[in-house]
Each structure stands twice: as C-alpha cells, then as structure tokens.
C-alpha positions as CSV (number, residue, x, y, z in Angstrom):
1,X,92.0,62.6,111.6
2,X,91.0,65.5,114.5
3,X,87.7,64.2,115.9
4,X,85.4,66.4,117.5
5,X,85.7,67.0,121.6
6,X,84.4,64.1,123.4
7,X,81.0,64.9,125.1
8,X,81.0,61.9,127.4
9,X,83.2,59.8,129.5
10,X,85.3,57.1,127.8
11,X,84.2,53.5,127.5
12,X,87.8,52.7,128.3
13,X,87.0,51.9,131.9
14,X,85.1,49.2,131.1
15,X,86.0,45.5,132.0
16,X,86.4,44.0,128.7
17,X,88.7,45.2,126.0
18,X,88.3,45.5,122.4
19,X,90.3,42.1,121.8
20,X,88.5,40.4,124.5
21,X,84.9,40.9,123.5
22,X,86.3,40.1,119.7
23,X,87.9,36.6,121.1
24,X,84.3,36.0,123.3
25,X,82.2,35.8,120.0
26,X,84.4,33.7,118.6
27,X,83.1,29.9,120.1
28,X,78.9,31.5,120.5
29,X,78.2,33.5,117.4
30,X,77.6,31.9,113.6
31,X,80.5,33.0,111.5
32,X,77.9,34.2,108.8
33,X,79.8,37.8,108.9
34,X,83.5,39.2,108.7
35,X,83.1,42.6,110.4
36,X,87.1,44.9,110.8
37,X,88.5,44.5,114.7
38,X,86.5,47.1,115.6
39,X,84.1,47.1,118.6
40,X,81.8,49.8,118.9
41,X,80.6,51.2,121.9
42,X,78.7,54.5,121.8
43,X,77.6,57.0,118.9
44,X,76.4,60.3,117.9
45,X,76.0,61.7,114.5
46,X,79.0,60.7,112.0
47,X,81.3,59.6,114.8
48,X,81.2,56.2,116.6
49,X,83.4,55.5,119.6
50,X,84.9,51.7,120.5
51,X,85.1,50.8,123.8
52,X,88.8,51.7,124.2
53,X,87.8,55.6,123.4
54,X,88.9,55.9,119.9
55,X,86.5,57.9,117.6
56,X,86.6,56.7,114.0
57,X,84.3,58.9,111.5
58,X,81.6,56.6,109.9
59,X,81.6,56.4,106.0
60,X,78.9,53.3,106.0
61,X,76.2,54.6,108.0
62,X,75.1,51.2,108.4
63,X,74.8,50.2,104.4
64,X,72.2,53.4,104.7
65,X,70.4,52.4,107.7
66,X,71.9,55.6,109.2
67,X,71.1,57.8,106.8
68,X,70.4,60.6,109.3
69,X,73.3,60.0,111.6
70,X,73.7,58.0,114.8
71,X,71.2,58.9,117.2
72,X,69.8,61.5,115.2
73,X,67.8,63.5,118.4
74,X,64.4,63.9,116.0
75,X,64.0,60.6,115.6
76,X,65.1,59.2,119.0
77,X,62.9,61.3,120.7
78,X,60.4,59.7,119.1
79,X,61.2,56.5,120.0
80,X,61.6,57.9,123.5
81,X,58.0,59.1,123.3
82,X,56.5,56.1,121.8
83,X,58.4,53.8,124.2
84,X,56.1,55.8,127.1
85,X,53.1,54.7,125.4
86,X,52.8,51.4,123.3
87,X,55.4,49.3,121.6
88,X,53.2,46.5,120.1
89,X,50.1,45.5,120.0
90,X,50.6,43.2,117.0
91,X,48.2,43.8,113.8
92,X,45.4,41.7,115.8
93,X,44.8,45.3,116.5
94,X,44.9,48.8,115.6
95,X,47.3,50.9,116.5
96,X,46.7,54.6,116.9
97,X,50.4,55.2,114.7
98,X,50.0,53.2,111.7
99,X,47.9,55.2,110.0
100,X,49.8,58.4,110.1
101,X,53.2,56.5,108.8
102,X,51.3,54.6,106.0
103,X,49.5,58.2,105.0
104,X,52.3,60.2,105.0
105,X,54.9,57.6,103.2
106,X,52.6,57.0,100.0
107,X,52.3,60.6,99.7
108,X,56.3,61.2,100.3
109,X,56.6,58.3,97.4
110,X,53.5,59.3,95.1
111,X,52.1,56.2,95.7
112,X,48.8,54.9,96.9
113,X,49.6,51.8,99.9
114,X,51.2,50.5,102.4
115,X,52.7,46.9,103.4
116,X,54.6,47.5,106.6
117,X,57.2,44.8,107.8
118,X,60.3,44.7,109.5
119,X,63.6,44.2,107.6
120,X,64.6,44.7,103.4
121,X,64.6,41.1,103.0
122,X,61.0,40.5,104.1
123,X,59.8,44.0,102.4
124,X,61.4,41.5,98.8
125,X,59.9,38.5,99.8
126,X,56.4,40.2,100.7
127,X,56.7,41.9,96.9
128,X,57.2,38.1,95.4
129,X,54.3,37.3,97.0
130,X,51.9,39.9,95.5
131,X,53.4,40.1,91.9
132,X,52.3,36.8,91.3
133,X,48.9,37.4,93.3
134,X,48.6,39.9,91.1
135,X,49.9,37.9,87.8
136,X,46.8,35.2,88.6
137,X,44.1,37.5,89.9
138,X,44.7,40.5,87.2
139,X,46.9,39.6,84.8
140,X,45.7,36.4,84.2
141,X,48.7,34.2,84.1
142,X,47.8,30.4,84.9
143,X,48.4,29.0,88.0
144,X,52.0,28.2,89.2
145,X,53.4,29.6,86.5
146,X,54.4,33.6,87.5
147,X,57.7,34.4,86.3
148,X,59.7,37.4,87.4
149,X,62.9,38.7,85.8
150,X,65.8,39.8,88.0
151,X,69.2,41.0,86.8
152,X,72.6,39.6,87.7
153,X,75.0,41.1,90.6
154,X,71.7,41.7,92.3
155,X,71.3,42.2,96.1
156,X,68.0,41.9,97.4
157,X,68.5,39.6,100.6
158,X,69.6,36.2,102.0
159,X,66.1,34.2,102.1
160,X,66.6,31.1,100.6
161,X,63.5,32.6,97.7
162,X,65.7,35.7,97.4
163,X,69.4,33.7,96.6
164,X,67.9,31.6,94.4
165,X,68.0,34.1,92.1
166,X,71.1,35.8,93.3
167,X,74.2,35.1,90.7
168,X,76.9,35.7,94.0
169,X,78.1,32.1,94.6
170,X,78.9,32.7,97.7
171,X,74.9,33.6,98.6
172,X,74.2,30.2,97.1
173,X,76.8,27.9,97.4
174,X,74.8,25.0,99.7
175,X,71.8,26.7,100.0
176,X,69.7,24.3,97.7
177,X,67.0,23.0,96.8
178,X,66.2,26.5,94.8
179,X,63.1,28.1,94.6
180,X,61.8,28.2,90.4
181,X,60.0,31.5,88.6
182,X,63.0,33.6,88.6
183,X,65.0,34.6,84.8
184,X,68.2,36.3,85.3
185,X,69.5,38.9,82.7
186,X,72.3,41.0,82.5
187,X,71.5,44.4,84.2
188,X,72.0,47.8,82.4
189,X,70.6,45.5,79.2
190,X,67.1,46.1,77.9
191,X,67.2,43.9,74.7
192,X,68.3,41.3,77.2
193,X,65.7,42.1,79.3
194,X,62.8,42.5,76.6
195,X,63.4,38.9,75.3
196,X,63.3,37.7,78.6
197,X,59.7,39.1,79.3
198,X,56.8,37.1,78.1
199,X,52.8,36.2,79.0
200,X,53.9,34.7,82.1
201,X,56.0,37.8,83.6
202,X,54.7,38.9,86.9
203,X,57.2,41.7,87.3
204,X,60.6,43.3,87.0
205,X,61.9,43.3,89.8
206,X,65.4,45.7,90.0
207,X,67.8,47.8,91.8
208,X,67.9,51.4,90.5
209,X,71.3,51.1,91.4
210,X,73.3,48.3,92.4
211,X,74.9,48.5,95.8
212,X,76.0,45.5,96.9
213,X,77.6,44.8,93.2
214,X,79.7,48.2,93.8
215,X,77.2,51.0,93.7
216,X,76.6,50.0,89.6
217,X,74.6,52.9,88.3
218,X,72.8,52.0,84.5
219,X,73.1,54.3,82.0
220,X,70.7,56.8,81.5
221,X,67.3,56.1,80.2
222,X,67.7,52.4,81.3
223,X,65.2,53.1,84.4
224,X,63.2,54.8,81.7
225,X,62.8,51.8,79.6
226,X,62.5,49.3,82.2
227,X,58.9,51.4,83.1
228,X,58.2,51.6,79.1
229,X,58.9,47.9,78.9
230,X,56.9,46.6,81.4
231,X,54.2,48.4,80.8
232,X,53.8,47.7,77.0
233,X,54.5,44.1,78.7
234,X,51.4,44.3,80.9
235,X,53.9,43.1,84.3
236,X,54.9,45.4,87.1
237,X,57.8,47.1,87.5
238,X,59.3,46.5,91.1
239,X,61.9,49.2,92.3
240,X,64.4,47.8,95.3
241,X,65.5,51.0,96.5
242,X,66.1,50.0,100.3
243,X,69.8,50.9,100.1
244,X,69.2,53.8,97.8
245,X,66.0,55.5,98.7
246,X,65.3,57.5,101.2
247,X,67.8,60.3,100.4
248,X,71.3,58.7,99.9
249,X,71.4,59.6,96.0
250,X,70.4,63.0,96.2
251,X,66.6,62.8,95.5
252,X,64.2,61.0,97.9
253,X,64.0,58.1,95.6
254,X,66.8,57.1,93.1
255,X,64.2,56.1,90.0
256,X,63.5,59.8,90.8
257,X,66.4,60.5,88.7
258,X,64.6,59.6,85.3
259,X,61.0,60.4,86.8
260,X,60.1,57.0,86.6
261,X,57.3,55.4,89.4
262,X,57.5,52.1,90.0
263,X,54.2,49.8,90.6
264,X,55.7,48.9,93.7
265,X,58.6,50.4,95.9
266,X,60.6,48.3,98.3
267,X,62.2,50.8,101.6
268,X,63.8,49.7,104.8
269,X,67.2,50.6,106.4
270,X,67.5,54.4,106.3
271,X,63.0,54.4,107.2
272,X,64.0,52.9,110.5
273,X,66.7,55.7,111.5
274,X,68.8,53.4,112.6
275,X,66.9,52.3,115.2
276,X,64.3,49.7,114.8
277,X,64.3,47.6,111.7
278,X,61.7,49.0,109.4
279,X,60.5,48.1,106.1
280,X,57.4,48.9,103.5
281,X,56.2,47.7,100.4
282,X,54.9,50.8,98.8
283,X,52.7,50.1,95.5
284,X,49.6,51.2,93.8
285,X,46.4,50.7,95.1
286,X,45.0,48.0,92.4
287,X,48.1,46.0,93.1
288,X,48.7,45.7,97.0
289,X,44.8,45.7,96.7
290,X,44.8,41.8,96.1
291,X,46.1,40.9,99.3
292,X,43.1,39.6,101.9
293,X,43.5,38.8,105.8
294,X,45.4,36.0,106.2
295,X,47.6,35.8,103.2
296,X,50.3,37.7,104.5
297,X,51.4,39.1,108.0
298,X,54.0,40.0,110.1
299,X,53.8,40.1,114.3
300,X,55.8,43.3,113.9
301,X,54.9,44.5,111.1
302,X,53.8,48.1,111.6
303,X,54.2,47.7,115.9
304,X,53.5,51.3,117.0
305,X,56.8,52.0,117.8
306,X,58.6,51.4,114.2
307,X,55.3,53.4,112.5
308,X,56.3,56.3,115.2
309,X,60.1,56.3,114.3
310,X,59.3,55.7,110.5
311,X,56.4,58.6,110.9
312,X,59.4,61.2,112.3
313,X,61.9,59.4,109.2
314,X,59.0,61.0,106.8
315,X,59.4,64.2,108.5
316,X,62.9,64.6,107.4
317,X,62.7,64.0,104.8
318,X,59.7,66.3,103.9
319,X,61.7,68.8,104.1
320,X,64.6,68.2,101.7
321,X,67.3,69.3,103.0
322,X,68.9,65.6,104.0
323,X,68.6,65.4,99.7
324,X,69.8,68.7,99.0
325,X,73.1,67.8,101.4
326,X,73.3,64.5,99.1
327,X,73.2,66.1,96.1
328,X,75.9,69.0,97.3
329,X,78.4,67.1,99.4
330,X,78.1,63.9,96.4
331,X,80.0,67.1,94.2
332,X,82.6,66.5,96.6
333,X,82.4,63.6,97.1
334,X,82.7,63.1,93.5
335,X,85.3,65.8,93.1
336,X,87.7,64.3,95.9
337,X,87.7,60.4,94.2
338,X,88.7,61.9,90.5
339,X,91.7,63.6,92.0
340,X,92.6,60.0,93.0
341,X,91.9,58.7,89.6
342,X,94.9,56.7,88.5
343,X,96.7,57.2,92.0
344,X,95.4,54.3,93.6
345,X,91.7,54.4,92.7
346,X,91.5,52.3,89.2
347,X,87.9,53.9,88.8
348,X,84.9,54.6,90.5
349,X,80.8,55.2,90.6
350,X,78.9,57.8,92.5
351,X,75.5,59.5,92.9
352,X,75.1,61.8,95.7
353,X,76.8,60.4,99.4
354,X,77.2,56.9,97.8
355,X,80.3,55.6,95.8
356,X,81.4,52.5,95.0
357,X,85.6,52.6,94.6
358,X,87.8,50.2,92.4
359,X,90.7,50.4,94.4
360,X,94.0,49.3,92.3
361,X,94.5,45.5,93.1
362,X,98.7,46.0,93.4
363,X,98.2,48.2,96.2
364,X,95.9,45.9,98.2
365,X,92.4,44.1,98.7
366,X,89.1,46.1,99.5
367,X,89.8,44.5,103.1
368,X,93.3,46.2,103.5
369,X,92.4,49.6,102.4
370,X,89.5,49.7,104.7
371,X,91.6,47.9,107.3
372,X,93.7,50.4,106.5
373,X,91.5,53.3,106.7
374,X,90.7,51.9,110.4
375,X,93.6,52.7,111.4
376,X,93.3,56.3,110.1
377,X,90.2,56.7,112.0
378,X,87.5,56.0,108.9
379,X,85.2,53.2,108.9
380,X,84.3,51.5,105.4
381,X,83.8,48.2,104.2
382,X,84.6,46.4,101.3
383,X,82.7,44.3,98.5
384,X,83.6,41.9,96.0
385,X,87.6,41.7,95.6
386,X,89.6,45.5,95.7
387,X,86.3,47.7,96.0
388,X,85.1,49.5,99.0
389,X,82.0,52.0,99.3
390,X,81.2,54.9,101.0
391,X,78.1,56.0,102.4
392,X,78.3,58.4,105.1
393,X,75.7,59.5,107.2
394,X,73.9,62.3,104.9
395,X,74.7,64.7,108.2
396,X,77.9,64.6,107.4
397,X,79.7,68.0,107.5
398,X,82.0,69.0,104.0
399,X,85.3,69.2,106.7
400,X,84.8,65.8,107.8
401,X,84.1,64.7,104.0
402,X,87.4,66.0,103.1
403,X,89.1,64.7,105.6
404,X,87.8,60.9,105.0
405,X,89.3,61.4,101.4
406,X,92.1,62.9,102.9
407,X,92.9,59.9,104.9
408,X,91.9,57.4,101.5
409,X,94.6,59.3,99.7
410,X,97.3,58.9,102.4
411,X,96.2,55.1,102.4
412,X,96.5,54.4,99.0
413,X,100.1,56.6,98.7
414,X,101.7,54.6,101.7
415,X,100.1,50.8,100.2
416,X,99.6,47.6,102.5
C-alpha cells in the first residue's frame, strides 16, 4: 500500500525498537489485552506511524473513538485552547464550558439532558442507575426489585454490573459473585423480548447494532418495535450507541435509521475525538430529572477540557458532512466486500464505514488475516473466531478505501 509523503522525521532514531518496547511490557503490564506487534508512535488523519517509520493506514479508528481521524486539527486546537485556560475544576464547581457542550449535544440528539462522565462503561453503569431511580420514583416498581432486559452477544462494558449480564464467557469466566436484575433475550427477537417485559421492567437497554458481536445489524422495524414495546410496557427504552453514534453508520445516530428516540442515549468514544475519554448519558428531561446531588458523580465528569473537546466534536458534526462521507464511502465499502463474497469472505454486515467480516475459517483466524493485513500496511482487529471489522476513520479518502480492500483481497488469495 503507497502511503502518503511523510511530513515529519522518522521515529526510527529512537532508542528502543518495536520488539523491545513489546518485550518491556511484558513482566509490568496486566495481560488483560492481546493487541498485533505493532507499536505506534505518531499519527495524523487515517495513517499511524510505529516507531521504526512504517505507516500502516488505520481501519479501527480506535473501535470509533477516532471517528474524525487522528489529530483531527478542529478538535485539537481546542484542546490546545482549553489546555491555556482550565482543565478541571471538578463539578464542586462550575465550569464556564459545560454548559455549552450539554446545550448543544441534547439539541444535536433531540433530547432534553445531560449526564457527562468519562468513559462508555461508566456512561452504562450511570444509565443502570437511573432506570431503576426512575422504575421506583415514577414507575412505581417496589423497592429492590427493577429489572432490565438486555439481549445476548451484548457489549456494553467490563464492570463487574455490566458482565453480569454479558453472555461472552470470556467477560465472565471468574468474575463472580454476579450482580441480579438483569433478563437476557435473544437480540433481533421481539416476541422474546415482549415475554420477557413485565411490571417490574425498568428499561430496555440495547445496542442498535451489535459491534462487538460482529457489527450484527436487526432487521428492519426491530428498533421500531423495541420503542413501540416499551412504551405500551410503560419502561424506557435505553439506546447504547457509543460505538455507533456519532456518525459511524451514516446518520448521526444509528436508531436514526427507523426514526426511533430513545428515552435515554448512551455516547462516548468518537464524543471525545480521540483525545480525552468522554462520555454522556443523554435522556429526557422527566427521567435524568430524578437524579439529586449526591446520588451520582464523577471527579471528571464534564472537567472543562473534555466539555471543550466534546463542544468542538458537536460542531462536526453539525454540519453533516462526516455522515454524508459515511453514508457514501459505506457504498464502497459495501460494494468492495460483495466482490469478495465467496472468495475468502464467507459473509458480511455493514452500515455506513462499519463492517463486520466472516472471514472463511480454512483460510485462517480473524487474528491471521489482520495479522496479515499488518503486514500489508492496514490495521484491523479481530472478534470472536474468523471475523474482523472495519471502521476507518470517517476522513477517510475513497483511494485509501480501495486500497484497504485491495490489500484484504490479496490477503485472503495468498492464505496464512
């Protein structure tokens, strides 16, 4: 793959290699990730550089933290900016940011308020929190007894609340005592999901499409009824969209797709522009309305510096044109991983710059074809068994699209 001219010095001359600083995590860092031998060094836009000088072109943008490319210059300007100012004053205070970023993210979502915090995990855990605030101060429900109905292959975090509903073994495995409350149901199923509902529901609480599981989009009308249901239900309907929001599918918001709102709305990754971790709970009024001081918190939560980055994040995407590239390039995308249909790819799932590959298990593992694609110069990463996604930056230009499919088609023709 041609990368683009180099417009700074190599990282080569620096002391350690990329084997070297790979063997020096070894014996201090938990072993709680996997990542490819690669060891990055510098970025800009699609491209990422290790500290040897190679370029590789970026089809994971970080899981969609990187939505808008690496060191997108809108957005770090605006960390540089805020960094000249104020960083954090904690919420014992107010901030002369926050209000901005909260103002102009319920009016990009159509929604009412905000619950900043930090990372997607916490932005989950704080929605737990209020469903069944809400379930026993509106709804009714007796005490201790919320429910909330999740479906299987979910991905909504690694707290131990969050995997004790998680159906991945490997999330789970050793992680017990569990935490009760939670009914798992098949997802894409709304009979399943109907009998599953009952007086003591608190909420739904859903990907609109399942990234972790392999970018698993429901059929259509499912989103539709999952609103329908849970409103004939009397429960809230929670939308996880923090790897799908924010412009990755092609609209701003994937539930956007079928028109649906969500009581609540869970962002992060791609709202901190990959470069503070950034995360909201976005919901209507009368249900983030039951929280009081002291029931919830976060030290960083809404620091002046992540509501200054998330603010310019809005901005963006105010204009549309990172979703209209989604929506054009993921024709291309799309396009590109038919023609491999049957040479190599078994199947696949996309909406907008997101896919979710089945790549055929005789020609190798998800972890050989993107070990594989390393070597070509593309970065991707695999998930559960033979299937790898893509997510490039939504910057990415329709030559270097190609030429990432260009490079997964010479992969899968010359094997592992």
């Amino acid at each position: 793959m041609t990368a683009p001219a180099r417009t700074r010095p190599s990282s080569a001359a620096g002391p350690r290699s990329s084997a070297d600083l790979i063997r020096a995590e070894e014996p201090v860092l938990a072993h709680n990730y996997h990542p490819l031998p690669v060891v990055v060094a510098h970025a800009e836009g699609t491209w990422v550089e290790d500290v040897e000088g190679r370029r590789y072109l970026d089809m994971l943008a970080g899981y969609s933290a990187l939505n808008f490319g690496h060191r997108n210059p809108v957005l770090i300007d605006a960390a540089h900016r805020q960094l000249d100012r104020l960083t954090l004053t904690s919420r014992a205070f107010h901030n002369d940011r926050l209000a901005q970023f909260a103002e102009s993210l319920a009016e990009l979502t159509g929604l009412d308020m905000v619950l900043p915090m930090n990372t997607g995990a916490e932005a989950v855990e704080s929605a737990i929190k209020v469903a069944r605030k809400w379930a026993y101060e509106v709804k009714g429900v007796a005490p201790d007894r919320a429910t909330i109905v999740v479906a299987a292959d979910n991905f909504h975090g690694r707290t131990t609340t969050i995997v004790s509903f998680s159906t991945d073994e490997t999330a789970r495995a050793g992680f017990g005592p569990f935490t009760p409350g939670f009914r798992v149901v098949p997802y894409n199923d709304l009979a399943a999901l109907e009998a599953a509902v009952d007086e003591t529901t608190a909420a739904v609480l859903i990907e609109p499409i399942q990234g972790e599981a392999g970018v698993v989009i429901p059929d259509d009308g499912y989103l539709t009824g999952v609103r329908e249901l849970t409103r004939r239900a009397g429960c809230l309907f929670i939308a996880d969209e923090i790897q799908s929001g924010l412009g990755r599918t092609g609209t701003t918001l994937a539930v956007e797709h079928e028109e649906v709102v969500p009581d609540l709305l869970l962002l992060g990754k791609a709202l901190g522009g990959g470069i503070v971790p950034v995360s909201a709970v976005v919901g209507r009024r009368d249900v983030l309305g039951v929280l009081r001081p002291g029931e919830h918190g976060s030290t960083f939560g809404g620091n002046p510096l992540a509501a200054a980055v998330g603010s310019a994040v809005v901005g963006l995407l105010e204009t549309g044109e990172y979703q209209s590239r989604a929506a054009e390039l993921g024709v291309v995308l799309r396009s590109g991983l038919t023609a491999l249909v049957g040479r190599g790819v078994e199947s696949f799932r996309s909406r907008g710059l997101w896919a979710g590959v089945d790549i055929d298990p005789a020609i190798g593992t998800g972890r050989e074809i993107s070990e594989g694609l390393m070597r070509e110069g593309v970065l991707v990463k695999d998930t559960h068994g033979s299937t790898i996604r893509l997510a490039p930056p939504l910057t990415i230009t329709g030559e270097e699209l190609q030429s990432a499919l260009g490079a997964l088609e010479k992969v899968l023709s010359q094997g592992v």
